[in-house]
C-alpha positions in Angstrom: 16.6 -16.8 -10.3 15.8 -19.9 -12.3 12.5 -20.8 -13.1 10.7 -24.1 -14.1 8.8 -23.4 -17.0 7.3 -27.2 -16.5 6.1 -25.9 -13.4 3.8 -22.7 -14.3 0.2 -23.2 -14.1 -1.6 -20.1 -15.0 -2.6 -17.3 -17.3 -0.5 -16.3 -20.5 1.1 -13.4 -18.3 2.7 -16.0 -16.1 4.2 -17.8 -18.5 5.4 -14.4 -20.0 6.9 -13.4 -17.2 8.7 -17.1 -16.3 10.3 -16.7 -20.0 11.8 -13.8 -19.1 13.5 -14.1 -15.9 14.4 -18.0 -16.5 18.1 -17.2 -16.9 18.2 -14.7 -14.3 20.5 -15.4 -11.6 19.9 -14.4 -7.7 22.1 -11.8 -8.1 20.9 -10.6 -10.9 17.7 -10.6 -9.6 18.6 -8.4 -6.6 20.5 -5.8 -8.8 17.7 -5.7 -11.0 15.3 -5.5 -8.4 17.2 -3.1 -6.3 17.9 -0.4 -9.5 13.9 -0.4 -10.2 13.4 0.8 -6.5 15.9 3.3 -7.3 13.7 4.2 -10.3 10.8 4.4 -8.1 12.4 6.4 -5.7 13.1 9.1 -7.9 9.8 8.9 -9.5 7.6 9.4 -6.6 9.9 11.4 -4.1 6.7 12.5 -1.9 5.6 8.7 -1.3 3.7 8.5 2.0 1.3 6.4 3.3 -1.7 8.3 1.9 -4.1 7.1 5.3 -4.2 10.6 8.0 -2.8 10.4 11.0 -1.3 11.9 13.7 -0.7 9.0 16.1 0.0 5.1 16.3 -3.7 4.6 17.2 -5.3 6.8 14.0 -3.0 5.2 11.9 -4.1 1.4 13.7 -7.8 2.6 13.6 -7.8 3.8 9.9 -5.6 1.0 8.7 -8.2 -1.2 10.0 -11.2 0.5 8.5 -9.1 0.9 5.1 -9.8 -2.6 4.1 -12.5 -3.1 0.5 -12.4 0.5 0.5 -10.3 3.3 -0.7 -7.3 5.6 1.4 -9.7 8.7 0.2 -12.5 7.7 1.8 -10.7 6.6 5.1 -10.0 10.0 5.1 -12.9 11.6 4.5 -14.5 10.2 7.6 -11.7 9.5 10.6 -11.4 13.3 11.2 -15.4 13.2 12.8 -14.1 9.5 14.0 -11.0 10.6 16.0 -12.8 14.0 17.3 -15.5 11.8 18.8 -13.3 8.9 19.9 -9.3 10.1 20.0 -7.8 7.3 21.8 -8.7 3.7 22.7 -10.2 4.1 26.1 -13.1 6.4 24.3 -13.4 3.8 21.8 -13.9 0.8 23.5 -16.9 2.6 25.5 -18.4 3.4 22.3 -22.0 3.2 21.3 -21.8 0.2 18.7 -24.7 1.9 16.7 -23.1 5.4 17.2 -19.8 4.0 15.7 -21.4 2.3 12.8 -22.6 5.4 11.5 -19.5 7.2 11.9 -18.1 4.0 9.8 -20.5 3.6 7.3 -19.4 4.9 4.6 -16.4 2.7 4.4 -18.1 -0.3 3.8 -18.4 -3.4 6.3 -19.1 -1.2 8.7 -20.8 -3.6 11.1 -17.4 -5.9 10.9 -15.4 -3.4 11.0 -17.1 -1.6 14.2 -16.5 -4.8 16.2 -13.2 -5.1 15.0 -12.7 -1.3 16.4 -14.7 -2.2 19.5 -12.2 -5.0 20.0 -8.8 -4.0 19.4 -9.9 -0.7 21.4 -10.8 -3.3 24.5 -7.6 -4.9 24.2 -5.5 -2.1 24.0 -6.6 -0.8 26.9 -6.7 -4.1 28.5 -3.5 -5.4 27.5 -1.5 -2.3 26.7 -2.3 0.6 28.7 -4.4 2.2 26.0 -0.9 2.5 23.7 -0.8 0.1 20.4 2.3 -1.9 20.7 5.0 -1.7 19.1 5.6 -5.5 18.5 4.3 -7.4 15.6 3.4 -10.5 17.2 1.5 -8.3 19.7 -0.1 -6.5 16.9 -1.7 -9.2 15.3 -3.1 -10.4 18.4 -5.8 -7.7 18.2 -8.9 -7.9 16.7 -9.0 -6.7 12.6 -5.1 -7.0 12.8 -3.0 -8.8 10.5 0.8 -8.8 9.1 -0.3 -6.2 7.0 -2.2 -3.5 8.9 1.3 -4.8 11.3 3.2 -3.4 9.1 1.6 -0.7 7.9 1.8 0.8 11.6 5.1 -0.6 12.3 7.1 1.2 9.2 5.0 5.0 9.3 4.3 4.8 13.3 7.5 3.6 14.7 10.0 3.7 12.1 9.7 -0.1 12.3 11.6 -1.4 8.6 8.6 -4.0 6.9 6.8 -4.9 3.9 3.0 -4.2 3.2 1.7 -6.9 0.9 -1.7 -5.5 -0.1 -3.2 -6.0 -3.2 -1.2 -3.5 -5.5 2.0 -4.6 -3.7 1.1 -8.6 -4.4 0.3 -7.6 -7.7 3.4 -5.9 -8.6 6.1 -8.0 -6.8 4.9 -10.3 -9.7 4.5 -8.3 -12.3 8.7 -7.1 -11.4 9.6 -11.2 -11.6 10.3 -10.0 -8.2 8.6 -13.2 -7.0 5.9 -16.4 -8.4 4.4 -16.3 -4.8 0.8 -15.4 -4.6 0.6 -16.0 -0.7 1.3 -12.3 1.1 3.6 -13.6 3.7 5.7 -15.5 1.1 5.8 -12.4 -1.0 7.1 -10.6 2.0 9.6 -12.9 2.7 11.1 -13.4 -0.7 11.0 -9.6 -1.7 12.2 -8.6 1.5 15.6 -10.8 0.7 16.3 -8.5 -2.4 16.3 -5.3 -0.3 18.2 -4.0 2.4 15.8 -3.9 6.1 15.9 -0.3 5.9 14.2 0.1 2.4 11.3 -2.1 3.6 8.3 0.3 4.5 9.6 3.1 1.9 9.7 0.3 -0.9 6.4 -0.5 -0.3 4.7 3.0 -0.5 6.7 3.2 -3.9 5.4 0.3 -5.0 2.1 0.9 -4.3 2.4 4.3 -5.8 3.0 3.2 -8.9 0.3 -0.1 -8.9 -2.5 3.1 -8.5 -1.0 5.1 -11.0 0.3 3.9 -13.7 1.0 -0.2 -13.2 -3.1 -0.9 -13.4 -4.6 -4.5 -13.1 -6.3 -4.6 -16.1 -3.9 -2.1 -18.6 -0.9 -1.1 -17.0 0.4 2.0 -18.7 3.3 0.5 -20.4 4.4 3.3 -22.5 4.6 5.4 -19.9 6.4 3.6 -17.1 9.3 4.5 -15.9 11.0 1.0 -15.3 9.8 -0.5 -18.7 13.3 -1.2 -20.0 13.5 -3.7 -16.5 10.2 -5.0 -16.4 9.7 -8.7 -17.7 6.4 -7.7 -18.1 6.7 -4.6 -20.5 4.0 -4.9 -23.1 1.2 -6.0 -21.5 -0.2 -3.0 -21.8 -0.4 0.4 -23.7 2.7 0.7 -25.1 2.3 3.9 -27.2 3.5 6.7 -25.1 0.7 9.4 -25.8 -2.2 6.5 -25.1 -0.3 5.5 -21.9 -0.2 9.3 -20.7 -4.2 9.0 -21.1 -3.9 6.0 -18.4 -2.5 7.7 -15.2 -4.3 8.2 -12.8 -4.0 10.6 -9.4 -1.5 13.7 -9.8 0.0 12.1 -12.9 -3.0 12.6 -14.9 -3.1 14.8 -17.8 -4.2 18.5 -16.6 -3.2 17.7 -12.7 0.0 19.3 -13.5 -0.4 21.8 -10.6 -1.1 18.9 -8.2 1.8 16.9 -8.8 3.7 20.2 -8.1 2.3 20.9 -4.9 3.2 17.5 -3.9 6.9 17.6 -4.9 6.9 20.5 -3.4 6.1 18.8 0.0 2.7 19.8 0.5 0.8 17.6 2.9 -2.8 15.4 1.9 -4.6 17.8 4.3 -3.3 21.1 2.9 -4.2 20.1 -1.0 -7.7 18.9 -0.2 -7.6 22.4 2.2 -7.2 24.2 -1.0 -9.6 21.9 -3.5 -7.6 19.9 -4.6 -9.3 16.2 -4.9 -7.1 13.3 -4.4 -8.8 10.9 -5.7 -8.4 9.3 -9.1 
């Protein structure tokens, strides 16, 4: 992939990163791109989307409500949420105020609940109470864009895409996998790297190791697996026993046991079942 140093406009890291892949070619970019995956893959072999659910419309519902908040607390409130309100015909007759307070905790809750109130309607309306399986006609519902689209597509239908959230956007530059900061371009131009069917997995990966160990502020260099291929390896701790201090989630030091469980297949529901916090 060439790139035109006259054109970078930005912080240090940018430039850091432009230097590095200048002389890259497509090619080499996709080989390089498609190896780290590989990487990833055997790193975090129990990557999942980490949001509960048992249906297209939980996933929709707590997709929706996952935005400026965290998976963890999603979770901690959509099993009351889907035992009051299990499909979209219960949720569109919702009492607003009732919802809210089910809501609350994840933050723009009033938004959200129309957003719920909305899509619900719509479903119903429009689809016979079932979410779509359609992009397009996902993202005509309220709260819905090409990500929560995707989300639902890849883990509710087996429907290949990317997720561009913030830790994906983050990362796809970080990789020299892309200088687009727009989340449709990124989704375009990483998605031409990868095969179709890699799509939704590559993103969980991804997103895996953007909470763990690839932080915004200081990544845990010394401690990343695909260090050797990143162009932007150094940015942050590079000694190995300071960058062990960094990880968060089941990589953290003393969460041995955790990380076990979870290679061992156990499910987000049976760890916190036994204790075990999931949070960072």
């Amino acid at each position: 992939m060439q790139v035109n140093n006259e054109k970078i406009v930005g912080s240090w890291h940018d430039h850091l990163v432009a230097t590095k892949v200048k002389v890259e070619s497509e090619l080499g970019l996709k080989r390089r791109a498609r190896k780290m995956h590989r990487l990833l893959a055997e790193a975090y072999p129990y990557a999942v989307a980490e949001l509960d659910f048992e249906n297209p419309f939980e996933l929709l519902v707590a997709t929706v409500l996952s935005a400026q908040t965290t998976d963890v607390r999603v979770n901690s409130i959509t099993p009351a949420l889907f035992s009051r309100f299990p499909d979209a015909l219960a949720m569109s007759q919702a009492d607003r105020s009732e919802l809210e307070a089910l809501i609350r905790p994840t933050g723009f809750f009033r938004a959200k609940t129309e957003s719920l109130l909305g899509l619900s309607a719509a479903l119903v309306e429009r689809h016979g109470g079932e979410v779509p399986a359609k992009l397009e006609d996902l993202v005509k519902l309220a709260g819905v864009g090409r990500k929560t689209a995707n989300v639902v597509l890849g883990n509710a239908f087996g429907v290949p895409g990317i997720t561009v959230d913030t830790h994906f956007g983050r990362l796809a530059n970080r990789f020299g996998w892309t200088g687009q900061s727009d989340p449709v371009k990124v989704e375009h131009e990483v998605g031409e790297l990868f095969e179709k069917r890699d799509w939704t997995m590559l993103s969980h990966r991804v997103v895996f190791h953007g909470r763990r160990v690839c932080h915004a502020r200081k990544p845990a260099c010394g401690a990343c697996v695909l260090a050797q291929l990143c162009p932007s390896a150094g940015i942050g701790e590079e000694i190995p026993a300071k960058a062990q201090k960094l990880l968060k989630y089941e990589l953290a030091p003393g969460r041995e046991e955790l990380l076990q469980k979870m290679l061992d297949g156990a499910t987000r529901r049976e760890l916190r079942a036994e204790g075990y916090g999931l949070d960072a």
